[in-house]
C-alpha positions in Angstrom: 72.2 60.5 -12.9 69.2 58.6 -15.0 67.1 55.8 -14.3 64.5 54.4 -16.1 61.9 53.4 -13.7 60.4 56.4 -12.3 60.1 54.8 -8.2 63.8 54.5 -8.8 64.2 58.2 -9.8 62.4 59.2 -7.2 64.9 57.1 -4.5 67.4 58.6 -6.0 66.3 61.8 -5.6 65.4 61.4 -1.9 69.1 60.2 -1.2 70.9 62.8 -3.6 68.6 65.8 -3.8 71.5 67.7 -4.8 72.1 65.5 -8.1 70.4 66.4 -12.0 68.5 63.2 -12.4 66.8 62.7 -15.8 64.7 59.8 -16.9 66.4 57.8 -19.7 65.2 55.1 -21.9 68.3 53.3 -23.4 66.2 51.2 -26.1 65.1 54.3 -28.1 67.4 57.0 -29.0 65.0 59.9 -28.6 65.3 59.4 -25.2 69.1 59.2 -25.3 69.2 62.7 -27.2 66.8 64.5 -24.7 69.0 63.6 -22.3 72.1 64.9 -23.8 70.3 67.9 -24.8 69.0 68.2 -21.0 72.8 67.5 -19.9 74.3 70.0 -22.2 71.8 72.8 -21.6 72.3 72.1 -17.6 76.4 71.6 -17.8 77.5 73.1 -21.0 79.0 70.0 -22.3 79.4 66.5 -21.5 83.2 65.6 -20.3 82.9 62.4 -19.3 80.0 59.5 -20.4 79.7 56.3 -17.9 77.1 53.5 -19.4 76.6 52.0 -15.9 73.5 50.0 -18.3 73.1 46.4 -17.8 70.8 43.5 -16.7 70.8 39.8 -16.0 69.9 36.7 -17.9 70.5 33.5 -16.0 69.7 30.2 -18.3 71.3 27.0 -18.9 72.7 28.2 -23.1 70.3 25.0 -24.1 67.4 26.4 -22.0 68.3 30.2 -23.3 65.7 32.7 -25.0 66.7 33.9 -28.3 65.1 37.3 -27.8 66.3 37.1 -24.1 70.0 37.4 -25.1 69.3 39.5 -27.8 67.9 41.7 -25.8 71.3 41.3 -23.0 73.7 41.8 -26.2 71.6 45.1 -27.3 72.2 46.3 -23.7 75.8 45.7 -23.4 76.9 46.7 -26.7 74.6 48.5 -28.7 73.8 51.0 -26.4 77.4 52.3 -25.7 77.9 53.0 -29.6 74.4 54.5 -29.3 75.2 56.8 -26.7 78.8 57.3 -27.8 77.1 58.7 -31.2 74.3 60.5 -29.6 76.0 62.1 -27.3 79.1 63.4 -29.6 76.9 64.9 -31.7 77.5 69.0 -32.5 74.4 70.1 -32.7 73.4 69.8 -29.1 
């Protein structure tokens, strides 16, 4: 399991302390390839990839932040190609 926020890590750690938890930054990939490293050295290989990555943006489209849903596109769609090339990567 990951998280980004390190308070949330630690929650998730109090109610799973039997789980891998890493830290993960989705908006850099050297963050994404630490954790696939981490993963693979822990597992062996990486069978199945969930992005469970998301967050909200609630605005009126007239009253709407460019950056803002930018940012929400990045998230939802850039990441998964992201990870689904970081992760499939052979030299990990």
């Amino acid at each position: 399991m990951t998280a980004q926020d390190p308070a949330a890590l630690n929650a998730l750690e109090q109610a799973y302390p039997e789980q891998s938890l890493l830290r993960l930054d989705l908006s850099g990939r050297a963050s994404m390839e630490q954790a696939v490293r981490e993963t693979v050295r822990h597992f062996g290989a990486i069978d199945v990839l969930v992005n469970n990555a998301g967050h909200g943006y609630r605005a009126a489209i007239e009253e709407s932040e460019a950056a803002a849903v930018d940012e929400l596109f990045r998230t939802a769609l850039q990441v998964v190609q992201d990870w689904a090339e970081t992760s499939c990567q052979s030299d990990f």
